[in-house]
N, C-alpha and C positions, 0 to 999 in steps of 0.2 A: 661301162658294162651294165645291161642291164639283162636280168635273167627273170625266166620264169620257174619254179618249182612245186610239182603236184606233191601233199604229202597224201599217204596210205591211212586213214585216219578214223577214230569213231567219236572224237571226242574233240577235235579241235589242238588238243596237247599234246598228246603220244601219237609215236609212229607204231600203228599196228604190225602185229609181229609177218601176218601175213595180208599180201596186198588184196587177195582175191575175198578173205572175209572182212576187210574194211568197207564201212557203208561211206563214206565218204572221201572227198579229196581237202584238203587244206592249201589252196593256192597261196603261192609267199610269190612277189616282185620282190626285187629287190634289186638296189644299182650299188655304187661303190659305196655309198655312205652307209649302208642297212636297207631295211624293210620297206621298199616304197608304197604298200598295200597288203592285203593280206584279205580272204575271202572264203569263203564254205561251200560247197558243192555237193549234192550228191552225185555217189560215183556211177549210179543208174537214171537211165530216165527219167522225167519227172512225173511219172507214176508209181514209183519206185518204191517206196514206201514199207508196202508188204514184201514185194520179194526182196529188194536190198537187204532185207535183213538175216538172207540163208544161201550161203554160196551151195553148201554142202556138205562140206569136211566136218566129219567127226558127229555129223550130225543123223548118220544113216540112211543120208542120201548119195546118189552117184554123182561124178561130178559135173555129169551133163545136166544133170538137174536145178531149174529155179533157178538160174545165173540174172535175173538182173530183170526192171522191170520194163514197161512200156512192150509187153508182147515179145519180151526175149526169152529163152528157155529153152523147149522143149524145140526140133526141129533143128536148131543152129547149131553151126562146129563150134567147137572151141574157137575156132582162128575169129569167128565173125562175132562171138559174144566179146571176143579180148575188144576187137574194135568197137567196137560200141561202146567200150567200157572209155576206149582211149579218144576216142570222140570228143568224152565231157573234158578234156582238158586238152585240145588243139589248142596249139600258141603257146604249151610249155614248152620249155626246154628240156626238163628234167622231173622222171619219174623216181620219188625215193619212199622204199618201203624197208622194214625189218627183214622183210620173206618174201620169196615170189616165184612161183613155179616156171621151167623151163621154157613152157610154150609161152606164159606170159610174157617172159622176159624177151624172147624172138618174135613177140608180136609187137611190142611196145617201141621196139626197136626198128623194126618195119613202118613204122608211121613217125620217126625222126624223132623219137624220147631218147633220151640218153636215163639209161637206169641206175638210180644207184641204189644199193643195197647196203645199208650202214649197221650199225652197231648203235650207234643211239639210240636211244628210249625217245626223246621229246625232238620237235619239232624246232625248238630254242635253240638247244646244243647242235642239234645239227644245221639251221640256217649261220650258226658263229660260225661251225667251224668251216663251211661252205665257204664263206665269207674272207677266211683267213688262206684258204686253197688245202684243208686239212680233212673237208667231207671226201673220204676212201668206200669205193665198193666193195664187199667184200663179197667175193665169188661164192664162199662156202654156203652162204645164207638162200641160193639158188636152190629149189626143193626139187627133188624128182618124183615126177608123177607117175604111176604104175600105171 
């Protein structure tokens, strides 16, 4: 078995609560022994820099606003900014975040992610328990967007 898994991330360590204001992805391989690799991404283009770092929530912006860099933002649906976002992490198997809004989750799932939405803090506890067939989604963690 070998797997690929995006984590939702700002730091490398934890899994951010919510996938959309995470600046980054934490890609984990892993086959049946553990960790065959492990890697950093940002979750925006690589001009990304300034805008990666404001999805919008909470921040008194809408949420069509400043999604993501490289010329993404203003103009695009939701549907085509999630793609772009799922883009940087073609070739995983598995999208796992703390949080993750409804349209993202029917997008990421339209491009063959499988989601998980966990309960774990750190990216450690959740690659073990992945590992032992113990990483659960947990539906309730699905945010609904107004």
């Amino acid at each position: 078995m070998t797997k690929k898994l995006a984590f939702a991330t700002n730091d490398g360590e934890t899994i951010h609560a919510h996938f959309g204001q995470a600046q980054y992805y934490e890609i984990v391989e892993l086959d049946d022994s553990g960790i065959t690799s492990r890697e950093r991404v940002p979750k925006f283009g690589l001009h990304g820099s300034d805008d990666s770092a404001s999805h919008g929530h909470g921040q008194g912006q809408g949420h069509a606003e400043r999604h993501g860099g490289g010329g993404m933002g203003h103009g695009m649906g939701r549907g085509e900014r999630h793609r772009a976002m799922f883009e940087r992490i073609a070739g995983c198997d598995y999208l796992v975040a703390r949080g993750m809004g409804e349209s993202a989750v029917m997008n990421a799932a339209g491009t063959g992610l499988q989601v998980i939405l966990c309960d774990e803090k750190t990216i450690d506890a959740a690659v073990e328990k992945f590992l032992r067939g113990e990483l659960m989604h947990n539906s309730g963690r699905v945010h609904k967007h107004h």
